[in-house]
VEXKOLMI-68941 format. One record per atom (N, C-alpha, C, CB): x negated, y negated, z negated; atom name; residue in three letters. Coordinates in steps of 0.02 Angstrom, whole numbers, plus 50000, padded with zeros to 5 digits. Glycine has a CB too. Layout:
VEXKOLMI-68941
NODE  east north    up name resn
NODE     X     Y     Z   CA  ALA
...
***
This chain:
VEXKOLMI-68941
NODE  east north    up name resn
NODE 50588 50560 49415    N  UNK
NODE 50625 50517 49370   CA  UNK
NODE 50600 50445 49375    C  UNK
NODE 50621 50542 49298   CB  UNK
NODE 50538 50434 49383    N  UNK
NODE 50506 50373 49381   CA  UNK
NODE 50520 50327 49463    C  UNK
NODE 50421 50393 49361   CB  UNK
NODE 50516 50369 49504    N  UNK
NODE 50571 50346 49572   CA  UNK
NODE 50628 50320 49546    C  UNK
NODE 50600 50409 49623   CB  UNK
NODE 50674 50357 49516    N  UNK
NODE 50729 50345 49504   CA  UNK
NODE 50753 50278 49467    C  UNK
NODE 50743 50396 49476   CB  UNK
NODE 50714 50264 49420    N  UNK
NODE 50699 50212 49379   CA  UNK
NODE 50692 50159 49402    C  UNK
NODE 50655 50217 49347   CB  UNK
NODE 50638 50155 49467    N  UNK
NODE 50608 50099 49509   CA  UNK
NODE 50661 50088 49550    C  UNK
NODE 50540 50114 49548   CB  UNK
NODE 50698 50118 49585    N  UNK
NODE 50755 50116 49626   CA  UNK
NODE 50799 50062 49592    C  UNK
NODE 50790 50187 49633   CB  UNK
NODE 50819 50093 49538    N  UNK
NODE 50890 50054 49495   CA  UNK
NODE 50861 49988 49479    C  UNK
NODE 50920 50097 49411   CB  UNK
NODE 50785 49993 49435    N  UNK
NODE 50770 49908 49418   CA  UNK
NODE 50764 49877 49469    C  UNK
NODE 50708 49887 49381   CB  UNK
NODE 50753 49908 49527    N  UNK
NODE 50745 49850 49578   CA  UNK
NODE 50786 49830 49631    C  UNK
NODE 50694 49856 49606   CB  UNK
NODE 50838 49879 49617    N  UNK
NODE 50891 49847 49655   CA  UNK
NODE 50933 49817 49592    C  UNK
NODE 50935 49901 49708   CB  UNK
NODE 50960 49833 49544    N  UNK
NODE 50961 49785 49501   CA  UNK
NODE 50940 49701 49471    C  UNK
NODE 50947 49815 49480   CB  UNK
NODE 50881 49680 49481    N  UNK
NODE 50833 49640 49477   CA  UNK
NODE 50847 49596 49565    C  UNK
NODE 50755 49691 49459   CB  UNK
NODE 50862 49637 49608    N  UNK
NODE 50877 49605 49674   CA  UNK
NODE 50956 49572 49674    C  UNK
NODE 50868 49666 49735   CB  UNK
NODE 51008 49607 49650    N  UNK
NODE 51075 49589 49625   CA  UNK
NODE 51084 49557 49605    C  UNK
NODE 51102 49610 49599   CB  UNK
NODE 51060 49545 49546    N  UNK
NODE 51031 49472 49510   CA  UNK
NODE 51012 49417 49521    C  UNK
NODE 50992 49473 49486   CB  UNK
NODE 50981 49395 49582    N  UNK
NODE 50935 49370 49596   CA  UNK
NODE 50988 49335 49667    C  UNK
NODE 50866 49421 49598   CB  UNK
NODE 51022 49383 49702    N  UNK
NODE 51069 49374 49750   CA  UNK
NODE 51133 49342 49706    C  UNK
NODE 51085 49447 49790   CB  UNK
NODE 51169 49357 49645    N  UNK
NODE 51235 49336 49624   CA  UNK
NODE 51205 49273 49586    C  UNK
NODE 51282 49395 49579   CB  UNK
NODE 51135 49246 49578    N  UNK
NODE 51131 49159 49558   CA  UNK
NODE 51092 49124 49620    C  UNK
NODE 51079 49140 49476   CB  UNK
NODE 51103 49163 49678    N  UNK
NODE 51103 49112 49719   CA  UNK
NODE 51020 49087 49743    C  UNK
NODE 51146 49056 49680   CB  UNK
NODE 50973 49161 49721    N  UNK
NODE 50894 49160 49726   CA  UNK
NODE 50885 49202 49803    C  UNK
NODE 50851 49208 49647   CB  UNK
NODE 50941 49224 49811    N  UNK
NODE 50928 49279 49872   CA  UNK
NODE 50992 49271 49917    C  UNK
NODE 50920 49368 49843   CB  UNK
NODE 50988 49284 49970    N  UNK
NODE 51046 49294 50003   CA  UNK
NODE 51105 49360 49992    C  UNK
NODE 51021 49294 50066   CB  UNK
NODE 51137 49397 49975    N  UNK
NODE 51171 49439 49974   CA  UNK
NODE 51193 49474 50044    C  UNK
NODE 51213 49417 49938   CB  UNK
NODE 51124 49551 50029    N  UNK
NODE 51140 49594 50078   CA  UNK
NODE 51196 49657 50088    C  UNK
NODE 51089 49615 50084   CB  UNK
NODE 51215 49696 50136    N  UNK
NODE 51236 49733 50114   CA  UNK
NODE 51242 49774 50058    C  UNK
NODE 51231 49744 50140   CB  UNK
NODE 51175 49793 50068    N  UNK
NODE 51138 49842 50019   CA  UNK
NODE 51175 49813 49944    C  UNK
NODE 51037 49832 50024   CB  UNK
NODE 51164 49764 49914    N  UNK
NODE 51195 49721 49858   CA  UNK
NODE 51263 49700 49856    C  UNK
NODE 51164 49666 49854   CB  UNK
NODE 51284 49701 49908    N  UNK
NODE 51371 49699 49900   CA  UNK
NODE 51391 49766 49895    C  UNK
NODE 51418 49663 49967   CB  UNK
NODE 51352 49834 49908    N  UNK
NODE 51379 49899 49893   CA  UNK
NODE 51386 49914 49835    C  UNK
NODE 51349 49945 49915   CB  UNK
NODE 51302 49905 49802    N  UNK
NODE 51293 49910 49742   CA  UNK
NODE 51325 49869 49683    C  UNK
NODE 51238 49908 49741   CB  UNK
NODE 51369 49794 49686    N  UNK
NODE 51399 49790 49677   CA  UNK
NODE 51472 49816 49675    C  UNK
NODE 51380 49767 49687   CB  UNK
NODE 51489 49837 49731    N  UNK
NODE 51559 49863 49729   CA  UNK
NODE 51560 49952 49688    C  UNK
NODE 51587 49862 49822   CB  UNK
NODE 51495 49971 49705    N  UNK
NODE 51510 50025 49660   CA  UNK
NODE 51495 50035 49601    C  UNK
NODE 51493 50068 49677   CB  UNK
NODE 51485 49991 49576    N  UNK
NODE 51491 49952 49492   CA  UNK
NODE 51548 49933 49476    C  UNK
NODE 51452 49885 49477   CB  UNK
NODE 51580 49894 49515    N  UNK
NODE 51642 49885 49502   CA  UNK
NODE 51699 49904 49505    C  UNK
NODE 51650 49857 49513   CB  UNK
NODE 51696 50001 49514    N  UNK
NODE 51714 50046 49524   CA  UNK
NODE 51706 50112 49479    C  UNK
NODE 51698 50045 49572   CB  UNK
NODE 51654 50096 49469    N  UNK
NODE 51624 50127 49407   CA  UNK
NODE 51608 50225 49439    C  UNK
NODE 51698 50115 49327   CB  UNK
NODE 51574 50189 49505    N  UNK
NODE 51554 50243 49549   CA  UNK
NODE 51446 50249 49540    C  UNK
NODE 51593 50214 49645   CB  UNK
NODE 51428 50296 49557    N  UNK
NODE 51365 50296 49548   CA  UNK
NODE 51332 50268 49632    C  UNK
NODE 51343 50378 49518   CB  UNK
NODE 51299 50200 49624    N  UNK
NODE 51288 50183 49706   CA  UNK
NODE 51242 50231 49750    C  UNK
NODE 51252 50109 49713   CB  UNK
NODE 51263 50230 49808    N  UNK
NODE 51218 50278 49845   CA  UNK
NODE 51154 50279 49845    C  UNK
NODE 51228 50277 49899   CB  UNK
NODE 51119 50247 49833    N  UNK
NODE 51045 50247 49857   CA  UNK
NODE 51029 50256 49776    C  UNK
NODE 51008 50169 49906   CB  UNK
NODE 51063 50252 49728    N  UNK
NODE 51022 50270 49666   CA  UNK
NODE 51043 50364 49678    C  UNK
NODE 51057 50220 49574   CB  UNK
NODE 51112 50386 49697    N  UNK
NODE 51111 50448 49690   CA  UNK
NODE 51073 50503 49743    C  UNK
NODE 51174 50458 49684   CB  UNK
NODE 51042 50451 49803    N  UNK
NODE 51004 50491 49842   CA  UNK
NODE 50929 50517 49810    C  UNK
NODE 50996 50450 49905   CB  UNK
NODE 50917 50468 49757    N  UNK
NODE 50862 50475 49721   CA  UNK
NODE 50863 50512 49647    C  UNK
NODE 50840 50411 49716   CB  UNK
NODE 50924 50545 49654    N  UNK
NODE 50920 50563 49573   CA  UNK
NODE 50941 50662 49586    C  UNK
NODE 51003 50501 49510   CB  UNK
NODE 50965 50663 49518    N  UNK
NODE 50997 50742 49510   CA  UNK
NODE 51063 50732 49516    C  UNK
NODE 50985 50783 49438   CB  UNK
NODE 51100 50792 49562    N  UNK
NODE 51148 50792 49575   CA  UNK
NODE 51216 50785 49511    C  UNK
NODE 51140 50842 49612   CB  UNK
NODE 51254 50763 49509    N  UNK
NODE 51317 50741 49470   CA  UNK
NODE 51382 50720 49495    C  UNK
NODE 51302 50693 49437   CB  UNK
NODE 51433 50727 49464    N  UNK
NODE 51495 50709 49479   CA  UNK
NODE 51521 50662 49435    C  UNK
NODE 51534 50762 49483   CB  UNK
NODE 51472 50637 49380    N  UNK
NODE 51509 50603 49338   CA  UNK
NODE 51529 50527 49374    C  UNK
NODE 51469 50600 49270   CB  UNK
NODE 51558 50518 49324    N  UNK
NODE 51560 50402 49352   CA  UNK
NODE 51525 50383 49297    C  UNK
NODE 51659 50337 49350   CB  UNK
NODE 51514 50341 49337    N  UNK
NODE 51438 50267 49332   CA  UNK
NODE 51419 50273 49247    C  UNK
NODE 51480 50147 49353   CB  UNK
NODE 51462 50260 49219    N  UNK
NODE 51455 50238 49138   CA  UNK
NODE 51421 50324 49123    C  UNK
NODE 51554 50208 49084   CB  UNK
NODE 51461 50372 49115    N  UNK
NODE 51451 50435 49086   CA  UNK
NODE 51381 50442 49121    C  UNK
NODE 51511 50494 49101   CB  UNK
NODE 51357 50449 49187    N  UNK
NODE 51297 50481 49220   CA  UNK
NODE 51252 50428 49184    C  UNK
NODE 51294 50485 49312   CB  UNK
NODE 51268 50348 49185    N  UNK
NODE 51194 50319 49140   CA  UNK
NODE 51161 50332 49077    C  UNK
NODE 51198 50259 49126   CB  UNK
NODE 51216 50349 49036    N  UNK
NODE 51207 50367 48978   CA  UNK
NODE 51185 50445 48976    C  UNK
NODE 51265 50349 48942   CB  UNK
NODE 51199 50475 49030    N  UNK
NODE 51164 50553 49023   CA  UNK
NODE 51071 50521 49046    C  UNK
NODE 51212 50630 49105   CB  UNK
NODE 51081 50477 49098    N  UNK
NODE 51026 50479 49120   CA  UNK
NODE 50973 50443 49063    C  UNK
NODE 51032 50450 49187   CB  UNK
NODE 51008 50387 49030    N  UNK
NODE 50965 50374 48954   CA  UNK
NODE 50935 50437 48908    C  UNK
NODE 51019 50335 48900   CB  UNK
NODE 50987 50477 48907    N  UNK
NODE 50932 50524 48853   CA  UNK
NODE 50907 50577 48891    C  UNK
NODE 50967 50562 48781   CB  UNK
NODE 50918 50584 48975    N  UNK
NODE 50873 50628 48987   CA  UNK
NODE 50790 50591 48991    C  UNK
NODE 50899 50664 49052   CB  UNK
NODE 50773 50513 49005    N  UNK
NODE 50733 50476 48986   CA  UNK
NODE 50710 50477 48926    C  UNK
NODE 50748 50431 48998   CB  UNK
NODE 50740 50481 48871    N  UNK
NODE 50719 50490 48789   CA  UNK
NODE 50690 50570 48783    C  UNK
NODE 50798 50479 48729   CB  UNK
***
């Protein structure tokens, strides 16, 4: 779980950092973008997690209280 965590803040935190113009925008960050804006779970967070079918919103919020 703590993989999992580190994965998302830091590609998160990299996204960020790429959409004001601190980073260049890689693939990797235009995916993870687009599957946000899709409201899909991005690949490299679901290679690191437990398997699911939900979309983006429903699986975060499962994944919040399996964290709590």
């Amino acid at each position: 779980m703590n993989i999992l965590l580190g994965v998302i803040r830091f590609s998160l935190f990299e996204l960020d950092a790429g959409l004001k113009g601190q980073l260049n925008i890689t693939d990797a960050m235009e995916s993870l973008a687009n599957s946000m804006a899709l409201n899909k779970v991005p690949a490299e967070w679901a290679k690191n997690a437990y398997f699911s079918k939900k979309a983006l919103l429903d699986w975060f919020v499962d994944l919040l209280l399996r964290v709590q």
